[in-house]
Structures are given as structure tokens and as C-alpha cells.
C-alpha positions in Angstrom: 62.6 163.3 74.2 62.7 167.2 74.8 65.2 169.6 73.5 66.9 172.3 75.6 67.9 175.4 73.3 70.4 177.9 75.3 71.1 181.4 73.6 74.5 182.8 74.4 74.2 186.7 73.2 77.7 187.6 72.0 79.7 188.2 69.1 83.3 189.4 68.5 82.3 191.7 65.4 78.5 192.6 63.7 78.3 190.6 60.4 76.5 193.1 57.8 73.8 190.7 57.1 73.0 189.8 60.8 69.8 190.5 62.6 70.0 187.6 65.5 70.4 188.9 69.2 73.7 189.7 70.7 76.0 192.2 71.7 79.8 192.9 70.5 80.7 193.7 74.7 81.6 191.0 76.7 82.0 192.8 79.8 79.2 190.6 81.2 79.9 187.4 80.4 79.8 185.9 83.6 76.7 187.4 85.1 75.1 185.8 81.7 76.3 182.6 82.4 75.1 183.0 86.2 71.6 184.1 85.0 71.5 181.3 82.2 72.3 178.8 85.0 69.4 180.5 87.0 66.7 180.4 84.6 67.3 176.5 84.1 67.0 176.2 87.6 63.8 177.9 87.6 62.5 175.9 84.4 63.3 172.7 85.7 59.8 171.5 85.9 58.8 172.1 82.6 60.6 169.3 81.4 59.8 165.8 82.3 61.2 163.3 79.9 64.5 162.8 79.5 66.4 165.3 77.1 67.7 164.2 74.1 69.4 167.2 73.0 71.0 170.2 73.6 71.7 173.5 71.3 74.3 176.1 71.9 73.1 179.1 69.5 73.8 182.6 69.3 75.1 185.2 69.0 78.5 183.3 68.8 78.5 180.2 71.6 82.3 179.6 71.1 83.3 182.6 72.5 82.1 181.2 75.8 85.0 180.3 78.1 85.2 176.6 78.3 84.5 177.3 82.2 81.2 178.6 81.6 80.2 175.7 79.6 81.0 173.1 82.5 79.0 175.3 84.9 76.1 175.5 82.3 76.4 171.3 81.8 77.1 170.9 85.5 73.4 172.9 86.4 71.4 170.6 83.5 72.7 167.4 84.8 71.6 168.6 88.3 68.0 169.3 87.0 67.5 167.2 84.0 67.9 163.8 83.2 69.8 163.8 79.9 69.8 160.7 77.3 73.5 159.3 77.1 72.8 159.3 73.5 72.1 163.0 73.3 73.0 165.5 70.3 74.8 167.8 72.2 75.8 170.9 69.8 77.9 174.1 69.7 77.9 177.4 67.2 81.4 177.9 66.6 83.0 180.4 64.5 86.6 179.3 62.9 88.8 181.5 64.8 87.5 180.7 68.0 88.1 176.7 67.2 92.3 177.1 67.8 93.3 173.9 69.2 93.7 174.8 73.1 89.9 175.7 72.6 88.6 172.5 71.2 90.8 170.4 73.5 89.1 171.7 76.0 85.5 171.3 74.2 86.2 167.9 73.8 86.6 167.1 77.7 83.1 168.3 78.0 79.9 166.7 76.7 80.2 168.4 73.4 79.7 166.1 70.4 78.7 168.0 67.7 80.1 171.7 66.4 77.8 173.8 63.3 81.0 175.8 62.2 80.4 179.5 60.5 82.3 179.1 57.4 79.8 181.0 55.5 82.7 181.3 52.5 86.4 180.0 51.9 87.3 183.6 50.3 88.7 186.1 52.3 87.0 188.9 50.6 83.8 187.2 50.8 84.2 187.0 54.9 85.8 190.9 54.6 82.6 192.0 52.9 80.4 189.9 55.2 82.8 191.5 58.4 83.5 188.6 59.7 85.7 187.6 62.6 87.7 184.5 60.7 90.3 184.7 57.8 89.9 182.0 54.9 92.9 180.3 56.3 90.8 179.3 59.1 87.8 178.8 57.8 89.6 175.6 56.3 91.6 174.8 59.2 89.6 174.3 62.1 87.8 172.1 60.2 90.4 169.6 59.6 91.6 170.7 63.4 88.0 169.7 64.8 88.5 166.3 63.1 92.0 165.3 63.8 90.1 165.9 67.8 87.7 163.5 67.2 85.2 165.8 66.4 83.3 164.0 63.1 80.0 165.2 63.5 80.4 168.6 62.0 78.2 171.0 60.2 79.1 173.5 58.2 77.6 176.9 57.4 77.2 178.7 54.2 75.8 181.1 52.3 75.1 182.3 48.9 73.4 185.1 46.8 75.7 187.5 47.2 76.8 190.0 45.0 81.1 189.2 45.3 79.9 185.7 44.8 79.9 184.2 41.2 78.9 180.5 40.1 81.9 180.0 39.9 83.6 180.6 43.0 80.2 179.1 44.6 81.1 175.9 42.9 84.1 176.3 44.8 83.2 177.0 48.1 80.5 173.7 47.5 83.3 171.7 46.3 85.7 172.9 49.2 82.7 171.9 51.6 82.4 168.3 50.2 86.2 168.0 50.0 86.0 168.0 54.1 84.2 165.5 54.6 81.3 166.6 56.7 78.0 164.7 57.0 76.2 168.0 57.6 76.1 170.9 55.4 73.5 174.1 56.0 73.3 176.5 53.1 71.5 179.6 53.2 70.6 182.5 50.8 71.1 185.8 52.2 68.4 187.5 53.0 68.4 191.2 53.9 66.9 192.3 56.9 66.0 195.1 58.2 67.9 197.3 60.4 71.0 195.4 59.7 74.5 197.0 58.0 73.6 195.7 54.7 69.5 197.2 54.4 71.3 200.6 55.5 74.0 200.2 53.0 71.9 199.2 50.2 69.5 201.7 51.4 72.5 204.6 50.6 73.2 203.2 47.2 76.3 202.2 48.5 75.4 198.1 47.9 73.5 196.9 44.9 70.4 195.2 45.9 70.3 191.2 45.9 69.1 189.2 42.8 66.7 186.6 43.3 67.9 185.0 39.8 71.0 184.6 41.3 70.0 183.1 44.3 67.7 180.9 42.5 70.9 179.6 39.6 73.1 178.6 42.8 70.1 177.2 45.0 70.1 174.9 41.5 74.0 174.8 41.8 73.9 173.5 45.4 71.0 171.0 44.8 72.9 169.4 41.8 76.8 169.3 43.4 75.4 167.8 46.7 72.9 165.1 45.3 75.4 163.5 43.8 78.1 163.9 46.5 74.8 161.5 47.9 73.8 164.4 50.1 70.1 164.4 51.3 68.0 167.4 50.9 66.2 167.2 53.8 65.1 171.1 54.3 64.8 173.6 52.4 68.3 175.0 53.8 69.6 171.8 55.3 71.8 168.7 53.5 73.5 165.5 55.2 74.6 162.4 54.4 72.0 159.8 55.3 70.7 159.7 58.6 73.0 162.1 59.8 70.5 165.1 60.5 70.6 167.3 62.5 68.6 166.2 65.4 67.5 168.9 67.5 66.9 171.3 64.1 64.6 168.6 63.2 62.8 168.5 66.1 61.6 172.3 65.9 60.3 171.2 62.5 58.6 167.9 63.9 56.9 169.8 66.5 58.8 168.4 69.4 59.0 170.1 73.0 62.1 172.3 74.2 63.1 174.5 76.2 64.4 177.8 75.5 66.9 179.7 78.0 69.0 182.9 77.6 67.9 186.1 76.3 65.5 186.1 73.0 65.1 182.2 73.2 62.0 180.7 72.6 60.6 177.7 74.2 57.3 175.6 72.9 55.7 172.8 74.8 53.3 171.8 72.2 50.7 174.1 73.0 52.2 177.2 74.2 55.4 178.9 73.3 57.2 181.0 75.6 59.5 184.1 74.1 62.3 185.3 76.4 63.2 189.3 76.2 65.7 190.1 73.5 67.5 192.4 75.8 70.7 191.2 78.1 70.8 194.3 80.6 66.3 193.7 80.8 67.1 189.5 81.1 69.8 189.7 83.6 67.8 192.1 86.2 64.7 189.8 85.6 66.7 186.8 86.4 68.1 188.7 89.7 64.7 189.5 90.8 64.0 185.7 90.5 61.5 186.2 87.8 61.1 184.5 84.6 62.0 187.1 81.6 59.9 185.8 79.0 56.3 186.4 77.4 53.8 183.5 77.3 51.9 183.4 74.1 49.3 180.3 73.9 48.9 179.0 70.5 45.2 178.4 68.8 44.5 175.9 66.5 44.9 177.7 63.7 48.4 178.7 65.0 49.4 175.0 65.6 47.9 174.5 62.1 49.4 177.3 60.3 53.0 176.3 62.2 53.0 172.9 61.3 52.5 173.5 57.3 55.3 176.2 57.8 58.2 173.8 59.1 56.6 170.5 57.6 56.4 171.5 54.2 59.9 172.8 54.6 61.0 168.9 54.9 61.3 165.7 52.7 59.2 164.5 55.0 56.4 166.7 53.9 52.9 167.5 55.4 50.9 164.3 56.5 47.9 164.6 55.4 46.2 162.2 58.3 48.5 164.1 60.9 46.2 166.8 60.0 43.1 164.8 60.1 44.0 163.1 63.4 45.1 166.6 65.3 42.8 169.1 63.4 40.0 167.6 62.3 38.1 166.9 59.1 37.8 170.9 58.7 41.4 171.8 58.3 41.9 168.4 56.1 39.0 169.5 53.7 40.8 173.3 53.2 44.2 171.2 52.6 43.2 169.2 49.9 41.6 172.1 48.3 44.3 174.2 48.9 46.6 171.9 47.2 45.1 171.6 43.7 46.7 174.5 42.4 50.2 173.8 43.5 50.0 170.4 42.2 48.8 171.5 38.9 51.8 174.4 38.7 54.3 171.1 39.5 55.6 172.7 42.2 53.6 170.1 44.9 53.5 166.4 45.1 51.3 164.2 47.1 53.0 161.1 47.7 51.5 158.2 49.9 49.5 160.9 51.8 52.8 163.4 52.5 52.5 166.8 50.6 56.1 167.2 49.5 57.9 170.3 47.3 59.0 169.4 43.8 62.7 171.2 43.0 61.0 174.1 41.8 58.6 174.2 44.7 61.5 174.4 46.2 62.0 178.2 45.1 58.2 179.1 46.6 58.3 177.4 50.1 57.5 180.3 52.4 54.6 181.4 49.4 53.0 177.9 48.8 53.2 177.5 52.8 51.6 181.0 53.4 48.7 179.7 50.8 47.5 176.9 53.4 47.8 178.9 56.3 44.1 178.9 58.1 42.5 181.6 60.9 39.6 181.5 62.7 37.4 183.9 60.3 37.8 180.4 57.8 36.2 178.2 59.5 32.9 180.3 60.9 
């Protein structure tokens, strides 16, 4: 089943570390939703299986009216035939979760919320600029739940200067306390032309430490295996069997559709990026045209893609996936490639499945970037 990712592109306040698409105004907020509803009318025939799930991302979803979501759910029921056993998910941030707003939620089709916590202290969430206190970081969760809302996820982050083992220990311990089956962690990263490059830039923010980051990756690892979390991506833990479906989908390689401005959508051969520009994506849309750039994939990008996100999982790279849909070729580079990183410990090859060892772990993106393939390899 296909996947329908929907990108609503606004946020309350500019978190220092964030470099995703949106915009702080929400003067046009209803011409978005409009043009959202247009362009899934206009992609409607690039789906044709049934959809088995649906992703609210952002930018900052819950900020949406609860009217705006029922028109978006009313135009993909009218063009899409969606699986009654569909992950249907929404970003939230805690202070948009009050309880008028997620009794409302929970009339429509919503079944799943990934909540921003990020961190239970409130000058972690003052240095980050965050729109939520501590106080409600903690209780929308239990607010969400007492609604019937039990398939949450949970947001994170760590690496930080503020944040010490300790207090990390905390905030992991806080997390598991709740009860979620979903928990997404995520060491910050600093990008560039965020608050936080420009800030560190001035000397007026020490630089990040990758020791740091790598101690409380170890932290998290330790505290959620034996709350019998899986580790099932490299940023990603839930009880068993409780993934995140539609996340695991991009990793598997599986079709979706992306609407909304910056969204990406891939059909297995070509993937199709949106502009990252509201006032460019809503004329677009008014014109009746498509606001998106269509980028077909070679082999070698298929190839290098599916080593990225695969190796990324517990489920590892199949090696006769890449025998079966690349050819003998691409294996033969693979098992080459491999050697070293088994030799260092930091790769395993188990029943066929290249999988990261814990201190693989620490080298995804480099060990990845060491099987990636192009054209000038193969002549």
C-alpha cells in the first residue's frame, strides 16, 4: 500500500536548531489548505492501490484548525481509496494538544500523534525557543491518553550543550515513565543557516561535541533495551511491532505521495520534489499547475538510496535484494565493500542482511557513503 505524506508549512516560533520549511505567519492558512486540497486532486492518478497511510509533517501540523483537517480527509477519501487499517499520523507540538484541540482530533481519522517533546526541562525548551513549557510537555501526553490516543510517539533530542547525562537519564526515564510504544531520539545536528550555526558562528554558543553525543547515544541504547524497546533505526525505538509504519516505508522503498510545499514524493523510480516556497506553491497551484521538480532516479541512485535508509534499519541490507534488482555487478562491489567494516566490528552479515553492530552504529551515514556506487564504477 502507498503512503500519502502532506507538509503543512507553519510554526508558531523558529526553533534555533531548525532548518525544515515553514513560516512563523499564518495569515494564509486557508489558501494553504485550499491549494493542499488542490494538488491531491490533481495527483489523484498517481496512486492506484489503496493507501495505507497518511503523514501530517511540518512545519508544525497541529496548528492546523481542526476544520482544515476534515476538508483535507474529506478531498483524500473523495480521490483515494484508503485501507480502514491505515496509520493515520499528526506532528503535534505540546501546547497545541489542550484538550478542546485533541477532542476534536479524535472525531477525525487521526490515530496516531508524534509529539515534540524534544526535553522535559524548561530551560532546555527556552534554549531550543520552543513554543511549549515543561509543564506541557508532560501533560498532553497523559492528556492524549486519557482521549484514547495510545499510539503516541514521542520526540527527543540530545547533544546539547545545557544537557548533561544526567538530566538525559532523566528526560529517557521521564519518556519511558509514559508509557509510549514509540520513542524518536535524535542528536542535534547543526545546520546551516539556522539560529544556532549563526550563533555558534559569533562565539556566542560553544560548538557541539561529538563525545557527548556519542556517551548519551550509548545512554539511550542501554536505558531503552531494557525498558524492551527495539532499536529499529538508527534514530527510531518502539516496543515490538509497534513501528512507525509510514517512517518505515520511506526506508523500505515503498511509494507515496508527497503534497504541500517542499514535499517529496517517490514512485519507485522517480521522485518528485515540490518548491520549498509557500507564496511560489500557492500561485502554482492557482494556475492549475503542479509545483514540483521531477528528478528520475538511475540505478546507481536507486542503489546508493537503498544502502542509505536500509543500512539505517535492523533489518539491514539484503544482500539478494541487491542481486535480484541490481544485478551481479552491484552485488560483487557489496561484498567487497563490506570486508573492511566487518573486520573494524562495526558490520555484521547475518543470514545474508548487512546489519550495524552498536558501534557501527556511531558511523551510519560514513559506512553507508562507503558503498555508494556511480556510473564511472561500473564502465
Amino acid at each position: 500500500m502507498s503512503g500519502i505524506y502532506i507538509h503543512i508549512p507553519f510554526c508558531k516560533k523558529a526553533c534555533t536548531y531548525c532548518d525544515f520549511h515553514f513560516s512563523t505567519s499564518l495569515k494564509y492558512i486557508d489558501e494553504m489548505t485550499d491549494a493542499i486540497c488542490s494538488e491531491i486532486v490533481m495527483k489523484r492518478n498517481r496512486i492506484t492501490d489503496q493507501v495505507g497511510t497518511i503523514y501530517f509533517g511540518g512545519g508544525t501540523p497541529s496548528v492546523l484548525p481542526s476544520k482544515h483537517f476534515e476538508k483535507i480527509f474529506h478531498t483524500i477519501t473523495s480521490n483515494f481509496s484508503v485501507s480502514s487499517e491505515a496509520e493515520i499520523t499528526i506532528e503535534a507540538n505540546p501546547d497545541d494538544l489542550n484538550a478542546k484541540k485533541i477532542a476534536e482530533l479524535r472525531q477525525l481519522p487521526v490515530n496516531r500523534f508524534s509529539i515534540g517533546i524534544q526535553s522535559f526541562f524548561e530551560e532546555d525548551l527556552l534554549w531550543m525557543n520552543r513554543a511549549h513549557n515543561a509543564a506541557e510537555a508532560e501533560s498532553c501526553i497523559k492528556r492524549s491518553q486519557d482521549a484514547g490516543f495510545e499510539n503516541l510517539s514521542i520526540d527527543l533530542i540530545y547533544g546539547y550543550p545545557l544537557l548533561t547525562d544526567s538530566k538525559w537519564l532523566r528526560n529517557i526515564n521521564k519518556a519511558i515513565e509514559f508509557e509510549t510504544p514509540h520513542i524518536s531520539a535524535y542528536s542535534l545536528t547543526v545546520e546551516p543557516r539556522t539560529a544556532l550555526a549563526g550563533a555558534i558562528k559569533k562565539g556566542r554558543q560553544v560548538p557541539l561535541n561529538d563525545e557527548q553525543s556519542a556517551a548519551q547515544f550509548g545512554i539511550l541504547n542501554d536505558k531503552l533495551h531494557e525498558a524492551g524497546f527495539e532499536h529499529y533505526e538508527i534514530s527510531n525505538y518502539s516496543k515490538p511491532g509497534k513501528y512507525a509504519v509510514h517512517n518505515t516505508n520511506y526506508w523500505r522503498g515503498v511509494s507515496y505521495l508527497g503534497i504541500g510545499p517542499s514535499a517529496h514524493g517517490f514512485d519507485g523510480l522517480t521522485r518528485y520534489l515540490n518548491v520549498a516556497n509557500n507564496a511560489k506553491y500557492l500561485n502554482l497551484i492557482d494556475q492549475g499547475k503542479l509545483a514540483e521538480e521531477i528528478e528520475e532516479l538511475s540505478i546507481f541512485d536507486r542503489f546508493n538510496e537503498y544502502i542509505m535508509t536500509s543500512l539505517r534499519t535492523m533489518w539491514g541490507v539484503s544482500l539478494s535484494k541487491i542481486e535480484t534488482e541490481f544485478g551481479s555487478l552491484f552485488l560483487t562491489d557489496t561484498l567487497k565493500n563490506m570486508r573492511v567494516f566487518i573486520e573494524r566490528q562495526w558490520l555484521i552479515n547475518e543470514n545474508g542482511h548487512l546489519k550495524l553492530t552498536a558501534d557501527g552504529k556511531l558511523f551510519a551515514d560514513y559506512i553507508a557513503s562507503e558503498f555508494f556506487l556511480t556510473a564511472a564504477d561500473h564502465q
